[in-house]
C-alpha angles and dihedrals in degrees: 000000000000131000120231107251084211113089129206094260095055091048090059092046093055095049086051099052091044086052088047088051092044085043091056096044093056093048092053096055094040082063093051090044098058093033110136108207120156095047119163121254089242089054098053089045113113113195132210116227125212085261099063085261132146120242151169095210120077118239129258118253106217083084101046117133130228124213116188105224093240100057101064099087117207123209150032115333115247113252136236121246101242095159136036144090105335118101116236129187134219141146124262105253093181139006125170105182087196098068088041084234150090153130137283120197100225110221101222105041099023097220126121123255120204116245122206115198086236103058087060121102092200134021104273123184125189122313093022124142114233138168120227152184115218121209123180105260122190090275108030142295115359126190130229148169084037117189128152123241140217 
């Protein structure tokens, strides 16, 4: 007698892809089955609710809102001048001349400005008072033209 040239593991294989393929069939017409082409308009419609949420109702409108067309602006915000010309005044929080850099509290604002050694006119050290002129620098406020003050 011959022996069958199949083994038990391609026989398995072989069950399993023929279930995957029967699987997939029934799958198929069960789609088909529960497709629902030829919905109404009314029923595909999705609605926004005053939340921001999703619904199949349409919303009621007595709370409709009305937006006059002038007053949307478009564009960029105007900006508010933070640097310039103007001299401000603050008090130096933190200086390492080591590093050649620190930090000055403005007064007024109370936020710090970043202080390079080589925007000072004369050598100033922590809890000093100083008078400055602020520019925009690729991280924040920098501060420039330092001197201290009496």
């Amino acid at each position: 007698m011959a022996k069958s040239k199949e083994t038990f593991g391609k026989k398995e294989k072989e069950k399993k892809r023929l279930k995957q393929q029967q699987d997939k069939r029934e799958k198929m017409e069960a789609r088909k089955a529960n497709a629902k082409k030829g919905r109404s308009l009314d029923e595909m419609m999705a609605y926004v609710d005053e939340n921001g949420n999703l619904s199949s109702t349409p919303p009621d409108p007595r709370h409709k809102k009305v937006f006059r067309q002038d007053s949307i602006k478009i564009g960029v915000p105007q900006q508010h001048k933070e640097e310039g010309d103007t001299l401000r005044k603050g008090i130096v929080s933190f200086f390492n001349y080591a590093k050649g850099f620190g930090f000055i509290k403005d007064e007024e604002t109370h936020e710090s400005v970043f202080v390079h050694v080589n925007e000072l006119s004369e050598p100033i050290k922590e809890n000093d008072h100083v008078s400055f002129k602020a520019e925009r620098g690729p991280k924040g406020l920098s501060a420039v033209h330092v001197k201290k003050s009496s």
